[in-house]
N, C-alpha and C positions, 0 to 999 in steps of 0.2 A: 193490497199486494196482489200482483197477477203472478199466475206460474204459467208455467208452461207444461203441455199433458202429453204424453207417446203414446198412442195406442194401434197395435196393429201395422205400427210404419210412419206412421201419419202423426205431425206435430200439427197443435191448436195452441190459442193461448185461454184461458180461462179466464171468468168474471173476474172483477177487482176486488179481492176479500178483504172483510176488515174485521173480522172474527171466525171464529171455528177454521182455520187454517190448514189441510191436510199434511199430513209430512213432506216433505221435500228435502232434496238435493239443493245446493247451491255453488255455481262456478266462479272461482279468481281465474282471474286471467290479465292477462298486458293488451293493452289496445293496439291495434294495429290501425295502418290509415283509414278517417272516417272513411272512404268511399269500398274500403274492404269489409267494413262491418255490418253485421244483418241489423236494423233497427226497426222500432218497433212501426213505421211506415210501411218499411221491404215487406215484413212479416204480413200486418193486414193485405198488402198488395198480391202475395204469394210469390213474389219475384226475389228470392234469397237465396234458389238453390245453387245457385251459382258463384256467388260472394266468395272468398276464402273464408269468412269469418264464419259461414256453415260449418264447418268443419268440426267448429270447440263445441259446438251448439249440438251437433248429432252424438258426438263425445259424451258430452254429459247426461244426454237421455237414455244413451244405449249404458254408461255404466251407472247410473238411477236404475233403469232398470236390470241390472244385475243385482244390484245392490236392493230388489225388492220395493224400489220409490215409484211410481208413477208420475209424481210431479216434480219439476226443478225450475231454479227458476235462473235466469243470464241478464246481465243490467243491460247489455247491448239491447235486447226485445224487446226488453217485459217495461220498461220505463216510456213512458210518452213525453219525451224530452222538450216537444214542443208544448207543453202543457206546461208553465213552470210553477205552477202551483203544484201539480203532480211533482216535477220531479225536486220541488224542496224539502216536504215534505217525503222522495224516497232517498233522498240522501240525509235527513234528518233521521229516519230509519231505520238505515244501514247496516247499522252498528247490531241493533237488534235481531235485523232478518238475518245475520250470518251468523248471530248467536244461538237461534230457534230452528237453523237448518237442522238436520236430521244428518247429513253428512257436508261437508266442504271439499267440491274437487279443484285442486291447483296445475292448472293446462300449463305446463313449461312451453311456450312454441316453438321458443329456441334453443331448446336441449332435445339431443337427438339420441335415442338408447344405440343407433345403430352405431355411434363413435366409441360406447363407452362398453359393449355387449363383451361378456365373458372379465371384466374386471372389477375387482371389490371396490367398495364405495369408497375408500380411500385413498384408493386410485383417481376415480370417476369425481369424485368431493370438488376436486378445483376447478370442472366443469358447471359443477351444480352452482356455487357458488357465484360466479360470475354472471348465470340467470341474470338481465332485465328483470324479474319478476322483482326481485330483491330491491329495486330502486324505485321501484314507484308509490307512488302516497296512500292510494287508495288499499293496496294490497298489506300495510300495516293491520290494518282491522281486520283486513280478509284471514291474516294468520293469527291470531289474537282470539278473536271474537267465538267461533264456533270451536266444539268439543272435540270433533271428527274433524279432522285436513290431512287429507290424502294428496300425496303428488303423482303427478305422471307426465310423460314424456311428449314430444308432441304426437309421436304414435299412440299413445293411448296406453303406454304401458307404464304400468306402476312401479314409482320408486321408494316406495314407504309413507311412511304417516309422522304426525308431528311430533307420538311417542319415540318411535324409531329412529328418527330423525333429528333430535332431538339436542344434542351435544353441537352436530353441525348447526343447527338453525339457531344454536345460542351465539356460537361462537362466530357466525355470519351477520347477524345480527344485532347484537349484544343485550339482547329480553333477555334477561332474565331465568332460568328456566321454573322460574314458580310462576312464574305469567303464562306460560302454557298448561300446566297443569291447574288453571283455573282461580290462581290467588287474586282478590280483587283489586282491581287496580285504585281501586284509592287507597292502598296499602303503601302503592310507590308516590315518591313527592312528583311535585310537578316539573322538577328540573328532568328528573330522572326520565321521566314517560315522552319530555320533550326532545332528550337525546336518542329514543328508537328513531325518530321520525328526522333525524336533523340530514342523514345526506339521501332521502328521499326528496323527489321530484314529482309534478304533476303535467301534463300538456296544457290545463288553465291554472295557469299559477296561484287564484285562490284557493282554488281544489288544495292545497298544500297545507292551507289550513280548516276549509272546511270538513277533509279527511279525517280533523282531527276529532270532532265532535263526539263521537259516540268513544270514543279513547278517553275523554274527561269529562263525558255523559251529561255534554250541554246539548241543546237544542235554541238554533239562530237560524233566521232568514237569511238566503243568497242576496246576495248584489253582483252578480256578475258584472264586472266592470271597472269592479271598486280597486284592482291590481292588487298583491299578497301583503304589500305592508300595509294597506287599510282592514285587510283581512285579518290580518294576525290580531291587530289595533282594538277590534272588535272581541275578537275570542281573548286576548290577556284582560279584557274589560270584563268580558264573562267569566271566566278565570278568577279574577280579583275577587269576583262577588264570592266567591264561596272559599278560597283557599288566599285568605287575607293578604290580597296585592301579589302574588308571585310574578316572575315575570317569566313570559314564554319564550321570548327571540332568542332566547340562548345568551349574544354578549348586549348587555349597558354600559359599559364600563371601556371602552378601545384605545388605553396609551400608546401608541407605538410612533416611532417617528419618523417611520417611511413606509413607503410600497415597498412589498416585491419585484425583484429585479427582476424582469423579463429574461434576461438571459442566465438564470440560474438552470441549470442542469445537474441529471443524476441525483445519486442521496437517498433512490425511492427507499432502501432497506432500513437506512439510517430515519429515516423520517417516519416511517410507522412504528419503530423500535420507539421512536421517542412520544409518539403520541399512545402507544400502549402504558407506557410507564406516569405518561402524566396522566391516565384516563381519570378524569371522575369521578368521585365516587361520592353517594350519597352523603353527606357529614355525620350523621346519626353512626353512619360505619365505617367512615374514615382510621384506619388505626397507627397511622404512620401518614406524615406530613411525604408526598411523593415529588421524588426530584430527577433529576437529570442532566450532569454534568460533560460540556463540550470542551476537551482539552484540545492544542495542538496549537502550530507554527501560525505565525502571522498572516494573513490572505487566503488563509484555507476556506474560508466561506463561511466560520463557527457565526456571525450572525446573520449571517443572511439563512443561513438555517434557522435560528433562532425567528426571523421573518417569515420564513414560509410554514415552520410549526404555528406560530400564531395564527395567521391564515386558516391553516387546515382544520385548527381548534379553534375559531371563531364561536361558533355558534355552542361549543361545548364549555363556555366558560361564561359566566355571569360579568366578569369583568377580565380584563389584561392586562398589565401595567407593567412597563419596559424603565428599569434604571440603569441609567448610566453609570458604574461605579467605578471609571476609570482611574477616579481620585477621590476625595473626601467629600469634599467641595458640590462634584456634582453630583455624588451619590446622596448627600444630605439635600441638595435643590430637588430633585424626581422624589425623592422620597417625600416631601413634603409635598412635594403639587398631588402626589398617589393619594394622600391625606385626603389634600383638597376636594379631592375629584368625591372622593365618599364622605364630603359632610363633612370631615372633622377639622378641629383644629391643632395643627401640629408645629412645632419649633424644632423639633431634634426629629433623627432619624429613628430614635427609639422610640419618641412616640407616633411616627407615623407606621411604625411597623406594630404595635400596639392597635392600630384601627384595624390593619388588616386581618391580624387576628381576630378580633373581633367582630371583621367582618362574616357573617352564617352565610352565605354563597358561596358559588365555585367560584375561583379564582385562581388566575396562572400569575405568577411574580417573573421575572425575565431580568436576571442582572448580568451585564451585558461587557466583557472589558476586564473582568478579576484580573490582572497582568500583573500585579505588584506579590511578588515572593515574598515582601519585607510584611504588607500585611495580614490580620485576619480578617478573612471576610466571614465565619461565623456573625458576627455582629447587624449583618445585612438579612440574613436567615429570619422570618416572622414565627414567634415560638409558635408552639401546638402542633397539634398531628392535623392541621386543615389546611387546604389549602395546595398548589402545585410551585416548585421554583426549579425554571430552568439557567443553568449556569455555564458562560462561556469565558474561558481562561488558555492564557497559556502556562498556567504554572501547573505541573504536573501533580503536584500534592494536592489542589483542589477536588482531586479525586474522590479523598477521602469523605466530602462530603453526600456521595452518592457513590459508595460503592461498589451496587450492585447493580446500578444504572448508569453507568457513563460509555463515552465518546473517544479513545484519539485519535482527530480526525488527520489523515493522510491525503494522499492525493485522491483523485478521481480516477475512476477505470478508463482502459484506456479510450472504447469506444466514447464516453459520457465526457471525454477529456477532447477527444475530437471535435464532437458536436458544439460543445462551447468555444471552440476555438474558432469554428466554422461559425457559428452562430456571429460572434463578435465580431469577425470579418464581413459581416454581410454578404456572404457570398450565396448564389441562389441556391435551393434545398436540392433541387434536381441536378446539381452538378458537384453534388457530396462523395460521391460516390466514385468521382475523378478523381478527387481531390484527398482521398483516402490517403495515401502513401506520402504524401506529402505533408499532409496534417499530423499524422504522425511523425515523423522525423522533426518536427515542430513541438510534437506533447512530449517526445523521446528527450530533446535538449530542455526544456524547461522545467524535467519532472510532476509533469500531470499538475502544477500549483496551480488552481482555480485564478487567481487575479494574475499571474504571469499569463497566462493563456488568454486571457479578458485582455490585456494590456496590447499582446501581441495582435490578436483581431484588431483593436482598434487603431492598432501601425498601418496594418494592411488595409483596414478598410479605408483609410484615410488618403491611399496613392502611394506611402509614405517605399512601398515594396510589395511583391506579390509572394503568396505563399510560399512557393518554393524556393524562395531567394530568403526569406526571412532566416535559416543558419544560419549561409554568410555573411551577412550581415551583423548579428551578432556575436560570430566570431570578431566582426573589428569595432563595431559598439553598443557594447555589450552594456556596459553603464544606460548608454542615450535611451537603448529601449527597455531597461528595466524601470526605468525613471521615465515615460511615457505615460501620459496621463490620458485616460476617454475625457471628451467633454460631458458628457453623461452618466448618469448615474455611479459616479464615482464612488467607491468605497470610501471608508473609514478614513482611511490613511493615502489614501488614491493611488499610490503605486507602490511598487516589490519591496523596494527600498526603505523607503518611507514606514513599511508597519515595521518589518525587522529594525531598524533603526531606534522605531518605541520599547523593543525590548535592552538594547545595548543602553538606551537613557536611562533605565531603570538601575544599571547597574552604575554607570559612571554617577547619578546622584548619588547611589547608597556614599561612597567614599569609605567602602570597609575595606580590609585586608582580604576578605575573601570574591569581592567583588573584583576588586583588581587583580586577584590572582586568575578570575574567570577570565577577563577580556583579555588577559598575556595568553592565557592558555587557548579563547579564539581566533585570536593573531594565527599564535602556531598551528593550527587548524584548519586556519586556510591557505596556508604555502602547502600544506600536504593535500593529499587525496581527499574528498568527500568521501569514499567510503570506509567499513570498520578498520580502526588505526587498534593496534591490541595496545591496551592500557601498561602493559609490563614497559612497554618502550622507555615510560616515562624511569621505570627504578631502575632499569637498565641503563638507562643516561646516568643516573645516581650513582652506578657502579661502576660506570666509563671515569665519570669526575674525578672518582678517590684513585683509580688504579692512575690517571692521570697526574695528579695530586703527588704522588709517591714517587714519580720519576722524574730526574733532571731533562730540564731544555734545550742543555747542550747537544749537539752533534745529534741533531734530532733528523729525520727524513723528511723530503715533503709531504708525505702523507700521512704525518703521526700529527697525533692532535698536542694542543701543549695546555699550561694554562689560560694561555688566552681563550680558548674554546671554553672553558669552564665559564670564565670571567661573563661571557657573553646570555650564559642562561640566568632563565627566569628568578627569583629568590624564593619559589617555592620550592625550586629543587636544590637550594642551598646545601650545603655537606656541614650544618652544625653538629648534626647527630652520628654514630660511628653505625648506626643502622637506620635504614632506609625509613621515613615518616612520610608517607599517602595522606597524612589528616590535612593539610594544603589543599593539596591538589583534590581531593573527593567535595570538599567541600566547595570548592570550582569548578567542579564537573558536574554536582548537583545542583550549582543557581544556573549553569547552562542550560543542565536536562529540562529544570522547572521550568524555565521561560521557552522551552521546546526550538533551542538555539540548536541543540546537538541532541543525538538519539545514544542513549546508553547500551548497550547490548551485550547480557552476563549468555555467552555461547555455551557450550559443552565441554572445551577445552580451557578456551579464556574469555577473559571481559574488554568489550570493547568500545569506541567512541564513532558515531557517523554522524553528518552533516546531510541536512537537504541540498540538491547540488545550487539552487539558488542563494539560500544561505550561504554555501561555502564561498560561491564567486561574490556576494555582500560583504561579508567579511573582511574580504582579498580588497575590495573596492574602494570599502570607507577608509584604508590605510594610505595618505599621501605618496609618491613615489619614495621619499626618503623612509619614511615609516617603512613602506616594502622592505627597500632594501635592509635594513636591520634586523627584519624580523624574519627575513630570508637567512641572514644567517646563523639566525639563533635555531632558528629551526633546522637550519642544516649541522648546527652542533648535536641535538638531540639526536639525528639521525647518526652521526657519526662516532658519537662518543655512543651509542647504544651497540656501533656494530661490536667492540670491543669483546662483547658477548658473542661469538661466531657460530655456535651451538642456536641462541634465539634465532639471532636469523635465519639460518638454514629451516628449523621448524616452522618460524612464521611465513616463510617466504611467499607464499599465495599473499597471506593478508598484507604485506609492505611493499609489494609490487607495485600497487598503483598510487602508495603515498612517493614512491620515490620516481615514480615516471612521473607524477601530476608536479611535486618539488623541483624536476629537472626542465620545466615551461619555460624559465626562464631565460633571458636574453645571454648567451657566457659571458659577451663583452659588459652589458650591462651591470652583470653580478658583480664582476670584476672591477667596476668603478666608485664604489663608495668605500667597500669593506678596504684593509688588509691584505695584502697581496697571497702572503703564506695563510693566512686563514682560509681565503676562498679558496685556496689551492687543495689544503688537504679537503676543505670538503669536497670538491669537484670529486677527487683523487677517490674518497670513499666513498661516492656514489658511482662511480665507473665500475670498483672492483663489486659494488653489491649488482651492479646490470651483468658483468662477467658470474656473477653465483648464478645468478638467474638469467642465465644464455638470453639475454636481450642484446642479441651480436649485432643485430644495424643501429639501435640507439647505442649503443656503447661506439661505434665504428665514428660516429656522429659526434658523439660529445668528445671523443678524446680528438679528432681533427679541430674541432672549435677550442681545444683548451690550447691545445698545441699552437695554434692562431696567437690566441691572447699572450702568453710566453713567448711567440718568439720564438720556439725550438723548431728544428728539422724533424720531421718525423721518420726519415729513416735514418739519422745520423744521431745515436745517442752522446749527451754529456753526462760525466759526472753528477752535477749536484741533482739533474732529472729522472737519475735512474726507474725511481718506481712510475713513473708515466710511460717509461720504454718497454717497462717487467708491462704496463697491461696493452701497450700497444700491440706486442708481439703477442699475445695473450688472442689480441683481438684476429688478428692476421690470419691466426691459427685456427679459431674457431670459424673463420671465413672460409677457411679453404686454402688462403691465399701464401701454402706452404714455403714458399721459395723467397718469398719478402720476409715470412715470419725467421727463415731460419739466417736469410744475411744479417734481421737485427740481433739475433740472439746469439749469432757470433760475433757481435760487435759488444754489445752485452757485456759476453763471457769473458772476455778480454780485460774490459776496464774494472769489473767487479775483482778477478784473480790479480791482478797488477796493484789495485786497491786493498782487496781483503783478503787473500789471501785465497788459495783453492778450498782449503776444507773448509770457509766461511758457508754458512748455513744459505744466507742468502747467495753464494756462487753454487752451490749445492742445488737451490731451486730450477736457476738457469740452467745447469747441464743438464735436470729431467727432465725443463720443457723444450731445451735443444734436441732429447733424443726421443723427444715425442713428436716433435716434425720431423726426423729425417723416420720414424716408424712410417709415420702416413706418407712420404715420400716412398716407402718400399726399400728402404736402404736399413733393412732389419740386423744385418750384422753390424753395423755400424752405431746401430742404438741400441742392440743388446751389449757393446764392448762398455758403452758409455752410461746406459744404465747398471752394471755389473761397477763398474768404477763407481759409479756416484753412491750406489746403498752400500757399497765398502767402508765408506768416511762416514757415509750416514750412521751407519752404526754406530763405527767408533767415537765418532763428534756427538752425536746427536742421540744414542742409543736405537737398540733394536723395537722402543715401543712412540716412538717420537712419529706425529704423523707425515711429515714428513719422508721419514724412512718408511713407514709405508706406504706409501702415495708413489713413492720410487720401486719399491715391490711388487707394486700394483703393473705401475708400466712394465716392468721384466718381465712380468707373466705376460702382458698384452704380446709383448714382442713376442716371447718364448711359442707363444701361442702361431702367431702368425707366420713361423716360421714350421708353422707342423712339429714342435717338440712338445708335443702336448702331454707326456708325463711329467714332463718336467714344469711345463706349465700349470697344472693341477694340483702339482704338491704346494706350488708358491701361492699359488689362489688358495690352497684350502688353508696354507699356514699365514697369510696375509690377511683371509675372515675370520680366524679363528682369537688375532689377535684385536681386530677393529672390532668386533662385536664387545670385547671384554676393556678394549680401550675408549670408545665409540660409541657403544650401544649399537643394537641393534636395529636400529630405524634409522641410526645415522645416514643422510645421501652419500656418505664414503663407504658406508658399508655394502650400500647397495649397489654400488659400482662393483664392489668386488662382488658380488653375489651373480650380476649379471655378466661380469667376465669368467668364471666359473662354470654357468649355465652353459655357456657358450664352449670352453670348452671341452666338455662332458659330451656334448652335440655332435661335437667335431671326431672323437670319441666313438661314436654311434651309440653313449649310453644315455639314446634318447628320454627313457622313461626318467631317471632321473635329473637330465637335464628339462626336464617338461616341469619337473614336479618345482624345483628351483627357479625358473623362468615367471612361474606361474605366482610364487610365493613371493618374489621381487616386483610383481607389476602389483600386485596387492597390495603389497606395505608402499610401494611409489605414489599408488594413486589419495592413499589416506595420508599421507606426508607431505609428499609434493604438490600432490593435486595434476589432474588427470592433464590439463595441456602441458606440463613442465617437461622440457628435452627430454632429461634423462626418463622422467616418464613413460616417453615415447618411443624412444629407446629400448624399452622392456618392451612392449605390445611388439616394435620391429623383431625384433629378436626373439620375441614368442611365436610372430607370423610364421618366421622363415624356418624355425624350427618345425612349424607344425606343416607346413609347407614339401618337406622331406620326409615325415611320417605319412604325407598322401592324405592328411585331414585337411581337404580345399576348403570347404565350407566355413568353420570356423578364421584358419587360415587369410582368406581374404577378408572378412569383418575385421580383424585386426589388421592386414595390411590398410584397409582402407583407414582405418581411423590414425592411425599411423601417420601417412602421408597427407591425410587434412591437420594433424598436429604439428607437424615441422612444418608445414607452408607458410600456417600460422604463426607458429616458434621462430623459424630458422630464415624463410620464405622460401619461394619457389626455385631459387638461382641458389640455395646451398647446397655445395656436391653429398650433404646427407640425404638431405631432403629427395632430388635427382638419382641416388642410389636407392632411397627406399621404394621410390616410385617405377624403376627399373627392376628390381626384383619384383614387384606387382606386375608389370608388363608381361617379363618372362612365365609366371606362373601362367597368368591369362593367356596368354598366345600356347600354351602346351596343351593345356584346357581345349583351347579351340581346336587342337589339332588330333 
């Protein structure tokens, strides 16, 4: 052994000792390029001082001698590499001289203390960690072997020792931490000591295992040459001799039935998650058999995961073995050939899972496809506490078999959703970053699903369309490219369709009663919204049915539902029972959830049902046109017989927003050709008044011209038998702005209703309040104060003083009253018009909040600004938890709370609310509603005063 000596400044190297050895230092370090390194030629030459590789070498003589050492010794010098008798014997060794060092210093070269100076190692930890140092072969024994290892930075400053350090350098490395404190490694087996060393690397790749040497304290000649699986070849043969036949490579055993897909992206969290959970562990301590279950939607990528775990865990597993257990059939074939592969003989699946128990090595099991709800895969499980199985399912309750370890997998983020989208497109790396805004609005419409994303690249990459044309295009064939196959590397099922489609088989073989009650209730699931639908809908249909049930067909309106609308739903929500029975329908919603068809979601308020939005247009897809159209109107029965409930709706109204704009896609004319003329009718009829609850004024403007189309009716010339299409036309006229249309129909209206039913009829009752609501916003306020003053006269008496319609009409007389500056009189009818909607009503009622915000208002008017502030304030509160912050009326309280604060000289808060304000109605109302133009004008006025 040569050292190397300091004295005085001045570096030598000493005789070649082969006894009485002085103490010494000894340095790890990472090699940098040979032509940067001092060797032991440079050294005799004296031409080193200039190298970079001086540097570690001054390093460790100046802290040797702090450290009281005179000598140390560096493998870059002190070895005569050209000798290789010399340098077989110094790497034969090795293991020993960093054992006998006196100290071990670890040169980081690529850790800088200047990035990490004044922060706790816990901070600083995910710098250290990521050290080069940590991956090289040779520096296993360098940390192992000697008593003293000290790190330090590449300045020279110290970061601690291997006691100190100690928990990190477990937990980076995975020794053990009795391996450092000196326990002998022939205490750990041979699997185990082969797993420190498995994602270390050498620059000569036998280095990789003749590293290993002094770790299982052989001694073998080099053969440079001989490449690392002849090397290994050699040491598992030296190996064998003493630790009867183990084996070193880590895997013998490799089932699997494909590569890795090249274009697999993302998942890194997911993927270390699952290789901690399967980790290894010696069998002697194995105390629980370790798993890791991958639930979720079809095409999510759950084996191609299960692909690239294998991969990463290659060398950590003595053997692999991937079964298919898609069915019986092939889960019994894999399972017998897994037999095979280990020697034994097997006929059944229990006795090939029988071997692998048996088997005393690490071993990952990989069953791949659980999709069947109907069976147990318990049975596929290899008993004992040995052994790893990772499991990929879509049924939701395979959970249970891991726990404390599972998966449900979703989509991809959105950046990692891009990249494969790009990826698949072949489009070039350096022009990603163009293609940003584009690529998304691509991952936006497909829902980040890993093989829609795979599917659409290989559209694009194929000519078939260019990125940013790829929406439109699916906007008009949407089937063509979900059903688009790569020629390549195809998945499982190789397109969108196709895997979901594996789960709908699952259910139409079951042929149960609750199967079939699933695919009626996915039907309806996709006429509506993909997102959450609240589950009540469904017993609210149930109590639409009976209230319907109970009333005659005669002399019915267009817009009441009758028994035909009942007749049309599903027979889970049959009316055999006099109270409501869920046990149907849960037991349909939970073979959904399992096959991860539909996402269940128990909220804070209620429980509800979402679809992936591919999913949802599959659904919609696999149903023939005739199939559409029927399930188009059973579905629009649900919706219709549920409004029945007036109260649910108004509370749910966020969440049925978008089932009943996503239900309203369809063609009018088209709807209107299969069904029932008065069935389509009412339902049209009661999807227009639920877009009038929820001021959706241009789709509503929209649907009732296209109804009016199909009918055949004049839309400013009411008849007779049309009326409730006139009551929402004028409805709509009016929330447009478009006062002077609204009020010629609603005197055409008033007419035929009084002639017909008389003046104190409830519904001519409604007409005169909404007549004297357009001539208020006309400004012809004594005219609709004569007319509301008439109308809540009858109201009462017809209708009573608690009827809400009598206050609905109370409400407007205050509005008037108001607007005409009689604002005590105004105040009294507001304060006795909330006092009786809260106690009728409830207090969260959106009719209550109307009155609360006309109140506010005028209190304002008033100058009793503080309590008008404090009222303003308490109505946009309960708005925004009720209605949800874009909804009119919503926005309506912020206006109203601006321009109050507006007047008290509070600018600041003031415009924050006008502004959000006026992006709420643009939205709501759009930019052409004279609300919207109003709020935006008092925003102007304010700003221009400001300015001035």
């Amino acid at each position: 052994m040569r050292l190397l000596h300091l004295e005085s400044g001045n570096l030598s190297l000493t005789e070649d000792y082969t006894e009485h050895v002085p103490p010494y230092a000894i340095l790890s370090h990472t090699w940098g390029k040979d032509t940067e390194e001092v060797t032991f030629d440079d050294f005799k030459a004296g031409t080193y001082s200039d190298k970079i590789g001086h540097r570690k070498i001054q390093f460790c003589g100046e802290q040797a001698a702090r450290d009281g050492l005179q000598y140390f010794w560096v493998d870059t010098c002190c070895i005569n590499k050209s000798n290789l008798l010399e340098l077989s014997e110094a790497i034969n060794s090795m293991f020993r001289w960093y054992q006998n060092a006196a100290k071990c210093y670890v040169y980081l070269s690529d850790f800088s203390i200047r990035t990490v100076s004044g922060k706790s190692f816990s901070t600083w930890k995910l710098e250290f960690q990521h050290s080069r140092w940590f991956t090289r072969a040779w520096t296993l024994q360098e940390l192992i072997a000697p008593s003293s290892v000290e790190f330090f930075s590449w300045e020279g400053e110290r970061l601690g020792d291997k006691r100190s350090l100690e928990p990190s350098l477990h937990e980076i490395t995975g020794i053990p931490v009795e391996v450092f404190r000196g326990k002998p490694l022939t205490q750990f087996s041979v699997e185990e000591r082969m797993l420190w060393a498995t994602k270390r690397t050498a620059k000569r790749k036998e280095d990789e295992a003749y590293s290993l040497f002094g770790i299982f304290g052989l001694h073998m000649p080099l053969i440079y040459g001989e490449g690392r699986e002849n090397a290994f070849i050699r040491l598992e043969e030296e190996i064998g001799k003493r630790s009867r036949g183990a084996n070193i490579h880590g895997n013998v055993h490799w089932m699997v039935p494909r590569a890795i897909n090249s274009l697999f992206t993302g998942r890194s969290d997911l993927l270390s998650r699952i290789q901690r959970a399967l980790q290894s562990k010696p069998i002697s301590a194995a105390q629980f058999q370790r798993r890791f279950v991958i639930t979720g939607l079809g095409g999510q990528g759950k084996s191609e995961i299960c692909l690239q775990v294998a991969s990463l865990m290659k060398q950590k597993f003595w053997g692999i073995f991937w079964v298919d257990v898609d069915n019986p059939s092939a889960a019994e074939r894999d399972f017998i050939a897994v037999a095979k592969l280990l020697g034994h003989s097997a006929e059944t699946v229990h006795e090939a899972r029988q071997a692998l128990t048996n088997t005393q090595r690490s071993w990952l099991l990989i069953l791949d496809n659980a999709d069947d709800p109907d069976f147990d895969y318990q049975v596929y499980f290899p008993p004992g506490n040995h052994g790893a199985v990772l499991m990929t399912t879509r049924v939701t309750e395979c959970r249970m078999y891991s726990p404390d370890a599972f998966e449900a997998l979703e989509g991809l983020e959105e950046e990692d959703s891009k990249n494969l989208l790009l990826k698949a497109a072949e489009l070039p790396r350096e022009s990603w970053s163009s293609c940003s805004y584009d690529a998304k609005g691509v991952v936006n419409l497909l829902g980040s699903h890993p093989l829609a994303l795979i599917q659409a690249g290989a559209y694009i990459s194929q000519g078939h369309c260019q990125l940013g044309q790829y929406p439109k295009v699916y906007q008009r064939q949407r089937q063509r490219l979900l059903k688009y196959r790569p020629n390549q590397a195809q998945s499982r099922y190789c397109d969108v369709y196709a895997t979901f489609e594996a789960s709908a088989d699952v259910l139409e073989r079951s042929q149960s009663e609750s199967a079939s009650d699933a695919l009626r209730l996915l039907e309806i699931l996709s006429m509506l919204g993909s997102s959450v639908l609240p589950l009540q809908i469904f017993e609210e249909t149930w109590k639409g049915c009976k209230k319907v049930s109970r009333t005659s067909d005669e002399a019915m309106e267009i817009d009441e539902f009758s028994r035909d609308h009942v007749l049309k739903l599903p027979s889970f929500m049959v009316l055999k029972e006099d109270e409501w029975d869920s046990f149907r329908l849960t037991k349909a919603t939970f073979l959904l959830t399992s096959l991860s068809l539909i996402t269940r979601h128990d909220l804070k308020s209620y429980s509800g049902l979402s679809m992936h939005a591919l999913t949802h247009a599959w659904a919609k897809d696999r149903q023939d046109s005739s199939r559409q159209g029927e399930v188009w109107i059973i579905s629009g029965c649900v919706l219709g017989l549920s409004r029945l409930n007036t109260s649910f709706w108004q509370m749910k109204e966020r969440s049925l927003l978008p089932h009943v704009l996503s239900y309203l896609e369809i063609e009018v004319k088209k709807a209107f050709g299969p069904g029932s003329k008065s069935i389509v009718t009412s339902i049209f009829l009661n999807c227009a008044q639920a877009l009038l609850g929820m001021r959706q004024d241009t789709r509503l403007s929209q649907l009732l011209e296209a109804v009016f189309i199909e009918l055949q009716q004049n839309p400013n010339k009411p008849s007779k038998e049309f009326l409730p299409l006139y009551d929402l036309q004028e409805r709509s006229l009016t929330n447009l702005g478009k006062n002077e249309a609204a009020k010629a129909l609603l005197q055409q209206i008033l007419r035929i209703r009084e002639e017909v039913l008389g003046k104190t009829h409830p519904s001519t009752l409604a007409t005169m309040s909404n007549l004297a609501l357009v001539l208020a916003s006309q400004g012809k306020y004594a005219e609709a104060e004569a007319m509301n003053r008439q109308t809540l006269e009858i109201s009462e008496e017809v209708l009573g003083k608690m009827h809400p319609e009598t206050l609905a009409t109370m409400n407007d007389l205050a509005g008037v009253l108001a607007s005409q500056g009689k604002y005590a009189e105004a105040e009294a009818m507001n304060r006795q018009t909330l006092e009786i909607k809260e106690e009728v009503l409830g207090k969260t009622h959106p009719e209550t909040l109307a009155t609360m915000s006309n109140l506010a208002g005028v209190l304002a008017s008033q100058g009793k600004y503080a309590e008008a502030e404090a009222m303003n304030r308490q109505t946009l509160e309960i708005s925004e938890e009720v209605l949800g912050k874009t909804h009119p009326d919503t926005v309506t309280s912020m206006y109203c709370l601006a321009h109050l604060l507006q007047k008290k000289e509070e600018y600041e808060e003031a415009s924050i609310l006008y502004q959000r304000a006026c992006t709420g109605y643009q939205l709501s109302l759009g930019s052409e509603h004279p609300t919207t133009k109003a709020c935006v004008n008092h925003y102007s006025i304010m700003l221009n005063r400001l300015d001035r």
